[in-house]
MDAnalysis code that builds the backbone (N, CA, C; Angstrom):
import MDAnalysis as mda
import numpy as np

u = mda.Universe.empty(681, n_residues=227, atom_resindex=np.repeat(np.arange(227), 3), trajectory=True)
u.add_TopologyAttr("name", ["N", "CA", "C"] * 227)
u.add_TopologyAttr("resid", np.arange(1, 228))
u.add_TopologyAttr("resname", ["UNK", "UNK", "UNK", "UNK", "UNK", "UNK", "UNK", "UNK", "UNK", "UNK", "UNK", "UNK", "UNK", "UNK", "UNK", "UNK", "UNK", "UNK", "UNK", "UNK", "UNK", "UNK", "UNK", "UNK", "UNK", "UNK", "UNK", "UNK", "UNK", "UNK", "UNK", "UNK", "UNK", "UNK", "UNK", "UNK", "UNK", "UNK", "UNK", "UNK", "UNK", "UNK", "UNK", "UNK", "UNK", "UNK", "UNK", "UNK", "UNK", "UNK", "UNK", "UNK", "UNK", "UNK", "UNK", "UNK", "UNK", "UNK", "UNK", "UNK", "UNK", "UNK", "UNK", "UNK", "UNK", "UNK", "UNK", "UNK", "UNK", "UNK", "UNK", "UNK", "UNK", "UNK", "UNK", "UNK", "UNK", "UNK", "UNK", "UNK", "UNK", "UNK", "UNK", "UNK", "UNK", "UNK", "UNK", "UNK", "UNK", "UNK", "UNK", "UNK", "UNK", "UNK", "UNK", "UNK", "UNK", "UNK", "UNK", "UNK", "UNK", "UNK", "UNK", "UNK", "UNK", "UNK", "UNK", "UNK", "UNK", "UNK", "UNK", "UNK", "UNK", "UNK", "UNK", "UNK", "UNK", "UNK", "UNK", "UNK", "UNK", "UNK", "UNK", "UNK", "UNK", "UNK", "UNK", "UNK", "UNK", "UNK", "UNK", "UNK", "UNK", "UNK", "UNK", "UNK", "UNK", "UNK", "UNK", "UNK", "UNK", "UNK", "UNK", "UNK", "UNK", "UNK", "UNK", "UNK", "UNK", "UNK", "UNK", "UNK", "UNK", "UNK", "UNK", "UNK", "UNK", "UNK", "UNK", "UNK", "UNK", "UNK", "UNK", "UNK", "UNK", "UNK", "UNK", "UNK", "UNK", "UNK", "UNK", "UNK", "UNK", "UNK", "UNK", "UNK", "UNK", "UNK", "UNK", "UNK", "UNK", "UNK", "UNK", "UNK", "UNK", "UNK", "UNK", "UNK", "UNK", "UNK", "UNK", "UNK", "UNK", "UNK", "UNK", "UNK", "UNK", "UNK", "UNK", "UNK", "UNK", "UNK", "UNK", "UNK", "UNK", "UNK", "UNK", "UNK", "UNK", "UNK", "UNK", "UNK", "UNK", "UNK", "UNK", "UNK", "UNK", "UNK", "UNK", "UNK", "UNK", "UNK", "UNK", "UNK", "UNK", "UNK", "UNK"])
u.atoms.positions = np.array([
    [20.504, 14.359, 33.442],
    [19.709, 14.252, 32.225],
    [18.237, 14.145, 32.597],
    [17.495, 14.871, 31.822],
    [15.957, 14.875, 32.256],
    [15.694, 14.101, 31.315],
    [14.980, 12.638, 31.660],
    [13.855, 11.549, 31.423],
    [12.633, 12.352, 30.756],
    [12.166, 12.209, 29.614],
    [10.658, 12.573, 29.241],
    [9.643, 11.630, 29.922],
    [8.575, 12.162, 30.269],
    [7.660, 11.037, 31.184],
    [7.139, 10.223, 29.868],
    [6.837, 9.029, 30.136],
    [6.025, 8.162, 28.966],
    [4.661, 8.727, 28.594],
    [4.467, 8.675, 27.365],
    [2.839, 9.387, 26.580],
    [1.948, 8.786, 27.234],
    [1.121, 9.254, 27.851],
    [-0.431, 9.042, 28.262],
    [-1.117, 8.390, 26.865],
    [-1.405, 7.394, 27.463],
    [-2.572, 6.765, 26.148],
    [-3.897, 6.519, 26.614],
    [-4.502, 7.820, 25.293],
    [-6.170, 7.790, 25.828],
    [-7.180, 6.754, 25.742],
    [-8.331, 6.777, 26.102],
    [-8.646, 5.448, 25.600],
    [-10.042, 6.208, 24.852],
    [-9.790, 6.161, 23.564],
    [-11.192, 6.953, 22.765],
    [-12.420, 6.389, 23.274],
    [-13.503, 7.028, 23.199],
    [-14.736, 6.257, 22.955],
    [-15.308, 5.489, 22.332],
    [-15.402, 4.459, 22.385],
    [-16.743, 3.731, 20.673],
    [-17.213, 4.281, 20.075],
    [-16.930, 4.430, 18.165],
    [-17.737, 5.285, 17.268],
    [-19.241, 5.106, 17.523],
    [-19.866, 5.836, 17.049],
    [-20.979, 6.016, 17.254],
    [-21.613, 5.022, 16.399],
    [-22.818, 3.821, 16.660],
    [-23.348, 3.305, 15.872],
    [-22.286, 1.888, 15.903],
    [-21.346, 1.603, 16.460],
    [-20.861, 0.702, 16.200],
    [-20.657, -0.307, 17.681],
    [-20.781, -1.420, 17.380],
    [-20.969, -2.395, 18.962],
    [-19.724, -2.944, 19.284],
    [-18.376, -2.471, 20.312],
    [-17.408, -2.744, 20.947],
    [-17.608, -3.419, 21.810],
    [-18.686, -4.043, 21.960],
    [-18.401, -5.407, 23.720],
    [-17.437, -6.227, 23.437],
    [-17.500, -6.257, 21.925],
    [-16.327, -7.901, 22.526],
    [-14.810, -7.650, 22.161],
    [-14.611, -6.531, 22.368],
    [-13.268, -5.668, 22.560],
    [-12.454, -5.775, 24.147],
    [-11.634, -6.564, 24.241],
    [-11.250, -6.697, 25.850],
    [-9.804, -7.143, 25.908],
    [-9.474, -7.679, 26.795],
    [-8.523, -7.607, 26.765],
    [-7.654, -9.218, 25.956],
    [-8.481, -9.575, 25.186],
    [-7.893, -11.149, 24.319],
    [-8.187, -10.584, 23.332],
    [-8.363, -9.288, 22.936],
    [-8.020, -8.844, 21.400],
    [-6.804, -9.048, 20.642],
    [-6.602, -9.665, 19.374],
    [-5.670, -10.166, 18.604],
    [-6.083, -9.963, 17.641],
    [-4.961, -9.289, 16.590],
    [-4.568, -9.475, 15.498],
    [-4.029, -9.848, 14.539],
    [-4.948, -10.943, 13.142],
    [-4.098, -12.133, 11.966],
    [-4.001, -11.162, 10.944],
    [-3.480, -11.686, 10.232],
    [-3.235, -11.555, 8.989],
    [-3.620, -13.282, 7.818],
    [-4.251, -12.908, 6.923],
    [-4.148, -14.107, 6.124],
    [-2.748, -15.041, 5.841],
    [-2.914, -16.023, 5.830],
    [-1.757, -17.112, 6.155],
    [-1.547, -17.288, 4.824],
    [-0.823, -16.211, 3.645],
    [-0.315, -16.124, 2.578],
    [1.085, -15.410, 1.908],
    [1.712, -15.800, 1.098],
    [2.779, -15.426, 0.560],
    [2.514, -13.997, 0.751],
    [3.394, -12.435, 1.020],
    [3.246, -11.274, 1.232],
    [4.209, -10.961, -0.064],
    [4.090, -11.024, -0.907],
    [4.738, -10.515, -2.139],
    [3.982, -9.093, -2.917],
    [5.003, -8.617, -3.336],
    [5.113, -7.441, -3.507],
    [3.456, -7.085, -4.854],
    [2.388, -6.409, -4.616],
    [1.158, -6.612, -5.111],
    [0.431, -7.069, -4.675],
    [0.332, -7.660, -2.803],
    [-0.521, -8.846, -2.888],
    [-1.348, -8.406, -2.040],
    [-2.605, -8.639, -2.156],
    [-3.418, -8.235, -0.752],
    [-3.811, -9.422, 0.566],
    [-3.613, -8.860, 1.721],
    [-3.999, -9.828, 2.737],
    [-4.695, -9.266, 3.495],
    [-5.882, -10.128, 3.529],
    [-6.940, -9.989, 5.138],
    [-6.593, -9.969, 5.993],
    [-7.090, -9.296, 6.615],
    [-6.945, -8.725, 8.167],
    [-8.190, -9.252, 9.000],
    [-7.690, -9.434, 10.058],
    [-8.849, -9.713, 11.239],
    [-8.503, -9.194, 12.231],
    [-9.957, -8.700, 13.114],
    [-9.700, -8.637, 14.063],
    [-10.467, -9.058, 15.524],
    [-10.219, -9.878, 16.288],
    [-11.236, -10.776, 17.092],
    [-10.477, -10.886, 18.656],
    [-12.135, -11.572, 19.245],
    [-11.294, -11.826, 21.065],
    [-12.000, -12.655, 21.127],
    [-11.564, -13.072, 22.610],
    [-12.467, -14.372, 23.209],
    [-11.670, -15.663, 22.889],
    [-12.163, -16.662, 23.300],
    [-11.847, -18.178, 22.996],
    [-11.536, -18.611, 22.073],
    [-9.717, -18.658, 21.594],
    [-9.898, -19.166, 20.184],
    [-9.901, -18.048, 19.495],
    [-10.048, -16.704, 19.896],
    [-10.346, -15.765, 18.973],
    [-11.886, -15.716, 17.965],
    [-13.286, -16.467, 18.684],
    [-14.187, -16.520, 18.057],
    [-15.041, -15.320, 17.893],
    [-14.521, -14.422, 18.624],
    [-15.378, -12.849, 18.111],
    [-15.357, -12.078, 17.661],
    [-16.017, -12.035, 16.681],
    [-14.808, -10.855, 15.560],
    [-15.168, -9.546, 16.417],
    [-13.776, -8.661, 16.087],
    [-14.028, -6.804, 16.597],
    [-14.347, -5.893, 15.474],
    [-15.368, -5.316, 15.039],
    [-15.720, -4.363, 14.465],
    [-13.767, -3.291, 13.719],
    [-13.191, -3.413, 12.853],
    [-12.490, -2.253, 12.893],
    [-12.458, -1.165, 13.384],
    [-13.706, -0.843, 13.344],
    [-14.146, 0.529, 13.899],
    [-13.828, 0.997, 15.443],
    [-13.608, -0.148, 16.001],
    [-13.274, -0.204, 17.578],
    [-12.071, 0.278, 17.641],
    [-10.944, -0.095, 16.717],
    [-9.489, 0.252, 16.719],
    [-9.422, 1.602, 15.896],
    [-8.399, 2.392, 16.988],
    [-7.912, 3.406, 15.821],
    [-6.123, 3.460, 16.251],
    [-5.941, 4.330, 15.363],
    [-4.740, 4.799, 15.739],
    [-3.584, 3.950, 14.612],
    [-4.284, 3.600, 13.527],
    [-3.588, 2.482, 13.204],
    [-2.084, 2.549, 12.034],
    [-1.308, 1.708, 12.340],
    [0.119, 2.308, 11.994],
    [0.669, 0.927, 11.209],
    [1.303, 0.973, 10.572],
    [2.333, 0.249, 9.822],
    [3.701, 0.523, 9.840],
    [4.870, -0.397, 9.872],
    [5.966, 0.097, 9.756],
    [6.791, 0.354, 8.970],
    [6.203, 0.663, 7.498],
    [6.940, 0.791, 5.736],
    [5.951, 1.524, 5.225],
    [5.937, 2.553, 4.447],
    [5.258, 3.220, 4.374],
    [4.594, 2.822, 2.757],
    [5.172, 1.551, 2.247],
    [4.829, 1.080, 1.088],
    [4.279, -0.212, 1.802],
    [3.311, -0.492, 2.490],
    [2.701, -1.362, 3.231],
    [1.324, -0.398, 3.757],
    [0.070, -0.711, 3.071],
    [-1.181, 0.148, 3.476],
    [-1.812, -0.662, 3.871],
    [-2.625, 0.214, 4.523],
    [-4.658, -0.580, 4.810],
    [-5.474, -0.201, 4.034],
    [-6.159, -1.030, 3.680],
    [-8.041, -0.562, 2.784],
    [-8.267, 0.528, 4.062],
    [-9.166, 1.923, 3.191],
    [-9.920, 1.835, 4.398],
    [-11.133, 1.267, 4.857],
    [-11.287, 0.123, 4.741],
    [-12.099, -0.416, 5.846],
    [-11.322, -0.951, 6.726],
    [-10.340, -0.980, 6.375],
    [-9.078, -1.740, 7.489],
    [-9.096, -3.172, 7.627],
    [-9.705, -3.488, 6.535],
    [-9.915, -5.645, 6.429],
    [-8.818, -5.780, 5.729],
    [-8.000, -4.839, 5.162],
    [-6.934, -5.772, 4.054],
    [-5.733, -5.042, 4.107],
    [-4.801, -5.380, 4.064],
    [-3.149, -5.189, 4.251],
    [-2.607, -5.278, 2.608],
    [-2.430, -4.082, 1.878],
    [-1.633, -3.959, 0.795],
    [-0.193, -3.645, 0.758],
    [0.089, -4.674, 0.136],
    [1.699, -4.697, -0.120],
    [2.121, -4.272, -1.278],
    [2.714, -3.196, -1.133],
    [3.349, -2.160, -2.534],
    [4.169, -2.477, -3.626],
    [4.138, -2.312, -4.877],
    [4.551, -2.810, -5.743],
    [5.812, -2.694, -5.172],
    [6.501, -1.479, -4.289],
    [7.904, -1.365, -3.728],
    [8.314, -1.408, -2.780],
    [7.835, -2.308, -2.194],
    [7.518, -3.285, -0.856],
    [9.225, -4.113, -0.962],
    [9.859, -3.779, 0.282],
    [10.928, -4.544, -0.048],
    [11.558, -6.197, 0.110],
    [11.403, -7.086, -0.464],
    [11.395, -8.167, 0.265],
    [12.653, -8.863, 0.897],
    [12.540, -9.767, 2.126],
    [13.513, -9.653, 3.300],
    [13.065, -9.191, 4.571],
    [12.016, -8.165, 4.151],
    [12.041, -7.559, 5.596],
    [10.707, -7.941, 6.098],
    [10.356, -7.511, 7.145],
    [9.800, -7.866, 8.196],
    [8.815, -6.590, 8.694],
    [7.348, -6.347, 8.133],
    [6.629, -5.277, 8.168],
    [5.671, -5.484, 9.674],
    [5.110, -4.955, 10.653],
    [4.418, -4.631, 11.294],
    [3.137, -3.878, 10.759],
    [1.906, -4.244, 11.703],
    [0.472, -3.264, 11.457],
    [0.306, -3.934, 12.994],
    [-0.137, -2.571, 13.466],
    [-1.353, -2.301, 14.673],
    [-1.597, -1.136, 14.713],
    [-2.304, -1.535, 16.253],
    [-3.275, -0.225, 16.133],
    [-4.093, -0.542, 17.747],
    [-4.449, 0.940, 18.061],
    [-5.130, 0.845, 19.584],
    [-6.266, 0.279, 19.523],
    [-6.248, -0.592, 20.956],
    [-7.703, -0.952, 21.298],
    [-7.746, -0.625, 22.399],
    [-8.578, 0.239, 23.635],
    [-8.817, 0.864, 24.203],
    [-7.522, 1.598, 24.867],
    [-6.735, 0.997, 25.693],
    [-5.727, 1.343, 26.110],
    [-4.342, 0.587, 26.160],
    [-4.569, -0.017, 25.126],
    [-3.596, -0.888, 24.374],
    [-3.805, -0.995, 23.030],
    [-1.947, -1.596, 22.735],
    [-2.304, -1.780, 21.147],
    [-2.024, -3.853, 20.821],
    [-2.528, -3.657, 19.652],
    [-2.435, -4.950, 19.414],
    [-2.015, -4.760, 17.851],
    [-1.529, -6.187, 17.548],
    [-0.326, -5.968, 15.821],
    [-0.262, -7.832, 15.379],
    [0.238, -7.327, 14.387],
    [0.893, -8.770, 13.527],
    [1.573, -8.176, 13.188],
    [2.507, -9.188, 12.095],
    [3.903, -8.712, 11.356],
    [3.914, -9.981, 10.562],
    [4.352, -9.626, 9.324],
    [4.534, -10.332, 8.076],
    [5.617, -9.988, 7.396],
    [6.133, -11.388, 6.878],
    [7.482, -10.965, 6.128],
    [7.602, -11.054, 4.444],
    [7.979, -9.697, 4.124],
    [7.684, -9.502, 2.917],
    [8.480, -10.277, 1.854],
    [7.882, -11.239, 0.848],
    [8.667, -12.399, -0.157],
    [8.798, -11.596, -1.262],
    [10.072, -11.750, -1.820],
    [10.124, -11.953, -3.605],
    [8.784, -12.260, -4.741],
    [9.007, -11.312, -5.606],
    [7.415, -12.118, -6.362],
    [7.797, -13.343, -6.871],
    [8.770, -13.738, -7.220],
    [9.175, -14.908, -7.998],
    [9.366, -16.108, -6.752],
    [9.724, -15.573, -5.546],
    [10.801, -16.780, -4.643],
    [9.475, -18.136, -4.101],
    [10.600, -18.618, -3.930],
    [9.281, -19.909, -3.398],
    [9.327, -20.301, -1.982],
    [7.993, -19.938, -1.465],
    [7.530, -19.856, -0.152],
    [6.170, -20.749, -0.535],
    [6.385, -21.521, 0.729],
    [5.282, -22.351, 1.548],
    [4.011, -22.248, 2.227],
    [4.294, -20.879, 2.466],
    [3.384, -20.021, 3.346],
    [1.903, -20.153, 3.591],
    [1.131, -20.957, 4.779],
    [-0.188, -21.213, 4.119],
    [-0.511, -22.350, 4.593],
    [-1.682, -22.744, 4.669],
    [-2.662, -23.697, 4.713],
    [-2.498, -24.459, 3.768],
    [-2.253, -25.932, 4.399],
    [-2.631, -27.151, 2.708],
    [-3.019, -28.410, 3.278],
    [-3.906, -28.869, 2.055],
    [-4.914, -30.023, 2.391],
    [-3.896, -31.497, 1.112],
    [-4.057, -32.301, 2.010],
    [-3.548, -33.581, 1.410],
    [-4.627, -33.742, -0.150],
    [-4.154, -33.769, -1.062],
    [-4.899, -34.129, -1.961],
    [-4.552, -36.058, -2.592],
    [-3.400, -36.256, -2.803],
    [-3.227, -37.601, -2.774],
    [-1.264, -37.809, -1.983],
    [-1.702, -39.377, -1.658],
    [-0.297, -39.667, -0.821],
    [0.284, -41.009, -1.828],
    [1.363, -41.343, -1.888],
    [1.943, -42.705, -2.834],
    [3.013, -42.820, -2.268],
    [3.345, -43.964, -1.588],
    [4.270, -44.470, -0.732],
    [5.354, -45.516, -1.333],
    [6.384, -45.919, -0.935],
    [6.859, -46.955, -1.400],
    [6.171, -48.820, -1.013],
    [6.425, -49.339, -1.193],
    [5.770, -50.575, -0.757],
    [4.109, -50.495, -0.766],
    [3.804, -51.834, -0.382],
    [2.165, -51.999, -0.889],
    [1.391, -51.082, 0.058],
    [1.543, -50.946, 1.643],
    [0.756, -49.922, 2.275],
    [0.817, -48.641, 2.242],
    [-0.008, -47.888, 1.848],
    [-0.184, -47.059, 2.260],
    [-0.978, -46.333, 3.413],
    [-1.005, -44.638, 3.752],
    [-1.264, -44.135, 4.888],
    [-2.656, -44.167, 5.250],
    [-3.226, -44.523, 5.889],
    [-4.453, -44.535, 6.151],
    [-5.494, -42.988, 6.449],
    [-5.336, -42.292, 7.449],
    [-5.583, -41.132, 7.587],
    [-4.533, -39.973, 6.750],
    [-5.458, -39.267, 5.802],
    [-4.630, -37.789, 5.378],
    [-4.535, -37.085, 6.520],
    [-3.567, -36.145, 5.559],
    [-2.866, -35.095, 6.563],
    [-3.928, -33.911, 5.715],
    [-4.895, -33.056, 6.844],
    [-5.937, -32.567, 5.961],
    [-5.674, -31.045, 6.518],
    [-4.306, -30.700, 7.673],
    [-4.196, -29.624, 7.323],
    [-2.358, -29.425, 7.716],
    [-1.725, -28.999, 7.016],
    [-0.803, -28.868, 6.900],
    [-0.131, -27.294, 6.491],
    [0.661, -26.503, 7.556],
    [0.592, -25.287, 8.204],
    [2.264, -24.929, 8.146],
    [2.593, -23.965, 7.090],
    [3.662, -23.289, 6.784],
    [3.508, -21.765, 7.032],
    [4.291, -21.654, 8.189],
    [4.270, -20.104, 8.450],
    [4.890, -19.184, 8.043],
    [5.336, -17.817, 7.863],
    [6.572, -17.317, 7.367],
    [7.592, -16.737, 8.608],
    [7.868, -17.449, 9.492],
    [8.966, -17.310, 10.259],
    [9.592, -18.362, 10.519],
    [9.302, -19.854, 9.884],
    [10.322, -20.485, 10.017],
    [9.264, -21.617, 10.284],
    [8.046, -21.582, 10.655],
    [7.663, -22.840, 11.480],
    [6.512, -23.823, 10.762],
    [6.068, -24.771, 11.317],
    [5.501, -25.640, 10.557],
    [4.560, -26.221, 11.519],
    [3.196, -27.359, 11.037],
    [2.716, -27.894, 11.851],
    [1.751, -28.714, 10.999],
    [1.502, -30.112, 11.805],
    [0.692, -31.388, 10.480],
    [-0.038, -31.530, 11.906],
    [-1.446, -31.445, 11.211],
    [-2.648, -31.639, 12.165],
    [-3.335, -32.757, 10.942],
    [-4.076, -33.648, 11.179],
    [-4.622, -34.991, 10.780],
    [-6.333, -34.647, 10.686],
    [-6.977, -34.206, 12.101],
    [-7.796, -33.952, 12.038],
    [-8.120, -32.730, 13.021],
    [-8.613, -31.447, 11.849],
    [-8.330, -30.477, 12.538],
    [-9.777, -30.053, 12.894],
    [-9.176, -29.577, 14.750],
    [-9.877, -28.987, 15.493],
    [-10.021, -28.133, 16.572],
    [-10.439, -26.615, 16.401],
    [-9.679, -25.689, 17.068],
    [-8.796, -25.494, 17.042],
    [-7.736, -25.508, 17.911],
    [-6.339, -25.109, 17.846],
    [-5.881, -26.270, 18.162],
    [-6.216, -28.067, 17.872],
    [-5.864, -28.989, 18.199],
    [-4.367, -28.895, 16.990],
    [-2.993, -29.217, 17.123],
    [-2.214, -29.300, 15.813],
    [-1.761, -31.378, 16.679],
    [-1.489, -32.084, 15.376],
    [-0.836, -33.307, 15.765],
    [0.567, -33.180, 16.394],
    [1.641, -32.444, 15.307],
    [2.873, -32.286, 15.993],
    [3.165, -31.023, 15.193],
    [4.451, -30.295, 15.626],
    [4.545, -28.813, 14.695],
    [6.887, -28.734, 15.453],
    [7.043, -27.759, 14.175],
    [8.443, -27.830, 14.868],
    [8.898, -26.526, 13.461],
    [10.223, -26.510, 13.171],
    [11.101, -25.442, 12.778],
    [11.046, -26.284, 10.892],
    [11.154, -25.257, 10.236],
    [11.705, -26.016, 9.158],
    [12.698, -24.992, 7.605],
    [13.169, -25.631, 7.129],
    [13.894, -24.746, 6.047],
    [13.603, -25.193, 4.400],
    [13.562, -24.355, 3.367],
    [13.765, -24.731, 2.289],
    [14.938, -23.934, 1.778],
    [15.681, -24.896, 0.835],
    [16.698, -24.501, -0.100],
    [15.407, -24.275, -1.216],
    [15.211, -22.808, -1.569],
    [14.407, -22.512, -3.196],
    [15.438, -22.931, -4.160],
    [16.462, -23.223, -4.125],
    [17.410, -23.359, -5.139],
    [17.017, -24.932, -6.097],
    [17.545, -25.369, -4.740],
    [17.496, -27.016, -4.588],
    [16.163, -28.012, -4.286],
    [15.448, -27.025, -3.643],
    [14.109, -28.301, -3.394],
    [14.132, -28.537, -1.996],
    [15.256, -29.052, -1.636],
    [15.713, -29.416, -0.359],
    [14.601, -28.913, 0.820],
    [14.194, -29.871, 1.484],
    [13.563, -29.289, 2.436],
    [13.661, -29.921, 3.280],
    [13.761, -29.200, 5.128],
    [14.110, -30.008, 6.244],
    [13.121, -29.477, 7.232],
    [12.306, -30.508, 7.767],
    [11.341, -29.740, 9.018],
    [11.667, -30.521, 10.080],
    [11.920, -30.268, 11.024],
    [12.384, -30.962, 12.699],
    [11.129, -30.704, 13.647],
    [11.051, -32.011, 13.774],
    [10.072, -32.014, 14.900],
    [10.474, -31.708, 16.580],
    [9.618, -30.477, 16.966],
    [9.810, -29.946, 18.220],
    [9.171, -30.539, 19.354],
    [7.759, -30.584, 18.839],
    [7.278, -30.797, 19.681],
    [5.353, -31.457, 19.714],
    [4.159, -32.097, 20.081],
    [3.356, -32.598, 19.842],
    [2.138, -33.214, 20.415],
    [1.325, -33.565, 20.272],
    [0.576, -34.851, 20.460],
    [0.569, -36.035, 20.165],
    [1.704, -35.816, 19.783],
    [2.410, -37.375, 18.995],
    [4.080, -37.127, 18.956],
    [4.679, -38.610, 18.937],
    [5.703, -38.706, 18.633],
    [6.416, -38.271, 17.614],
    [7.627, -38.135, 17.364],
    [8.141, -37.593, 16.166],
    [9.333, -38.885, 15.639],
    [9.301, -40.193, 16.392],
    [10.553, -41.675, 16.086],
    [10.133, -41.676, 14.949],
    [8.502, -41.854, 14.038],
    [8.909, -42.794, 13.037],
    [8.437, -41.856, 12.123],
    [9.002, -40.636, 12.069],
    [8.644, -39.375, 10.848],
    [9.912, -40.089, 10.232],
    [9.534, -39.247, 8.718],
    [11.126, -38.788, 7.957],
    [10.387, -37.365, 7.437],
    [11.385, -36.523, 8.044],
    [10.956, -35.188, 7.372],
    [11.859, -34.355, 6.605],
    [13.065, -35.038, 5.992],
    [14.043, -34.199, 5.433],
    [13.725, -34.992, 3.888],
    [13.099, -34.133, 2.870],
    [13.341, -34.318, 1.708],
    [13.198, -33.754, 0.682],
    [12.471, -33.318, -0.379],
    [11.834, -32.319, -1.574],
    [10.435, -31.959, -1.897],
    [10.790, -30.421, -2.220],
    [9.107, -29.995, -1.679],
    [9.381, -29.283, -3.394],
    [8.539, -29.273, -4.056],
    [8.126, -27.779, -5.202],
    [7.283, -27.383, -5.306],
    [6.575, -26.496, -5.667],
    [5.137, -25.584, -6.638],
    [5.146, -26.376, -7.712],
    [3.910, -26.709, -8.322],
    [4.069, -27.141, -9.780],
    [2.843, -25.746, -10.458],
    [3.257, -25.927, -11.699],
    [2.512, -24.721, -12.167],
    [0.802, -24.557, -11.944],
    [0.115, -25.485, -11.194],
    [-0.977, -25.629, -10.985],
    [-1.578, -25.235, -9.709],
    [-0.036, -24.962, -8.762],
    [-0.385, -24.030, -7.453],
    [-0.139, -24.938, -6.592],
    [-0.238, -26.827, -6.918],
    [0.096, -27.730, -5.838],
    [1.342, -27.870, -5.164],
    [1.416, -28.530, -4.265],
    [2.834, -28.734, -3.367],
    [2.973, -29.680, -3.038],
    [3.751, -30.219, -3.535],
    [4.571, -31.702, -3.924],
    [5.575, -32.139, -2.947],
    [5.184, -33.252, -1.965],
    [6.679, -33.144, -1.348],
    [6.921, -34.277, -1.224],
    [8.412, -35.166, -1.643],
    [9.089, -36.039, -1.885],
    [9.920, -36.582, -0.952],
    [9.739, -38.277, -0.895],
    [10.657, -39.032, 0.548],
    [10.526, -38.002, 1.846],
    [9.581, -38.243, 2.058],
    [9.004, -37.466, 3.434],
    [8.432, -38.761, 3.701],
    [7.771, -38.878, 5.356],
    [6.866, -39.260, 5.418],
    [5.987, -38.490, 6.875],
    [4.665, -37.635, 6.754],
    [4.266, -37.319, 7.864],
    [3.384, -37.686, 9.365],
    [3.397, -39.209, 8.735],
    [2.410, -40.169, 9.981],
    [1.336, -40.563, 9.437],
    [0.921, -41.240, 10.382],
    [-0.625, -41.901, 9.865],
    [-1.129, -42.166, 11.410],
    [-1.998, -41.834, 11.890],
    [-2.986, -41.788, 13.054],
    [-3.015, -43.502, 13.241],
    [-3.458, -44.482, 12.159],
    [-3.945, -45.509, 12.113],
    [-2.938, -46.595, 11.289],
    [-2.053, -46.387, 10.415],
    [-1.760, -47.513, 9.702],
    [-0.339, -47.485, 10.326],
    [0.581, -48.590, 9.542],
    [1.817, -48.909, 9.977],
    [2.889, -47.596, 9.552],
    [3.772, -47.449, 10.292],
    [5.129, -46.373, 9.452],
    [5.292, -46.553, 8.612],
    [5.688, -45.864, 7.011],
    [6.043, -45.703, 6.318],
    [7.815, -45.010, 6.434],
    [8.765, -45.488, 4.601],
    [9.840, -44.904, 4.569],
    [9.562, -43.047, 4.100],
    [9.014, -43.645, 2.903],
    [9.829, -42.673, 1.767],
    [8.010, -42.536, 0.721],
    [7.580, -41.502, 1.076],
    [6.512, -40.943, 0.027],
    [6.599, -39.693, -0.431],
    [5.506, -39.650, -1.365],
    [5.355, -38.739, -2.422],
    [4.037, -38.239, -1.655],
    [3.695, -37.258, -1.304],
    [2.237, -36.097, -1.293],
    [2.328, -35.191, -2.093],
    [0.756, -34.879, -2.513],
    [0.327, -34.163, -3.199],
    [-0.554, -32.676, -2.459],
    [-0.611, -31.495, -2.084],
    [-1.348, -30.732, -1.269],
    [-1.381, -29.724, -2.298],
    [-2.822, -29.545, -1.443],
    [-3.663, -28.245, -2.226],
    [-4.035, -27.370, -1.341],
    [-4.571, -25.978, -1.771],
    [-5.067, -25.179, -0.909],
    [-6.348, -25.415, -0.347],
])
């Protein structure tokens, strides 16, 4: 059997007029940390360096591909549109070359109705059982859409407090996050209890408790988070 040799990949030039230095080899590609439901648009980035602090011109990347063909780019290539017939369940890809490589994300496409976590959230109020309450909020709190989670206290850089796996029953409320792993312990969490949307966009989550940097453990609270 004759083997086809693997495709030569060219490495284009820099458009004209546009500044590629900080195109190298820590180029990465996000996507906005939002529900991907069917209508929705998400930002795109694209950056290198430390942390990812440099942004890359689009213009540096070409070649750029998706894997559903009801999944587009603006063309300026900052935003990821998800098609009214976008199927949800699945699991879409975008990249695209940067010199002689490619670089991608992947997002998983939700239900317009289903309830996902997905996202950035800031403690807006906490109410505990008994007279103490938590001393330090939880000011960023990090639901991904593959399963994972992470409660940072005070966020900085890519500092997270602790982060691990978690599930919701949309049916039931039910919600369970397991702590993996941290800068902190995970003995005196409780993280199995009830999370909802209320019609105001907040996220409510019930007999949890996620730490406090400074005050004593808590059982069983109520938080309030916002975007």
């Amino acid at each position: 059997m004759i083997v086809a040799p693997p495709p030569v990949v060219m490495e284009a030039p820099p458009p004209a007029g546009i500044d590629c230095s900080a195109a190298d080899e820590t180029t990465v590609m996000t996507l906005q940390q939002s529900p991907a439901r069917p209508g929705a648009t998400l930002s795109l980035r694209v950056a290198a360096g430390l942390w990812g602090g440099s942004d890359v011109p689009t213009g540096c990347l070409a070649d750029w591909r998706t894997s559903d063909p009801a999944v587009t780019l603006s063309p300026d290539r900052r935003s990821l549109i998800i098609g009214a017939d976008a199927t949800p369940g699945q699991t879409v890809t975008v990249s695209a070359a940067v010199g002689k490589r490619r670089v991608g994300t992947s997002v998983r496409i939700v239900g317009r109705d289903e309830v996902v976590l997905t996202g950035y959230w800031s403690q807006k109020s906490v109410a505990c059982v008994g007279d103490r309450q938590p001393v330090e909020p939880v000011r960023e709190l990090h639901f991904d859409d593959q399963g994972g989670y992470s409660v940072t206290f005070i966020p900085f850089e890519t500092y997270k407090d602790y982060w691990g796996a978690f599930t919701l029953n949309a049916a039931t409320g039910d919600l369970v996050m397991t702590w993996v792993d941290g800068n902190r312990g995970g003995a005196d969490l409780h993280l199995t209890g009830k999370a909802r949307l209320e019609a105001g966009g907040d996220l409510v989550l019930e007999d949890v408790y996620l730490g406090d940097r400074q005050g004593p453990p808590q059982t069983a609270c109520r938080y309030v988070f916002g975007r």
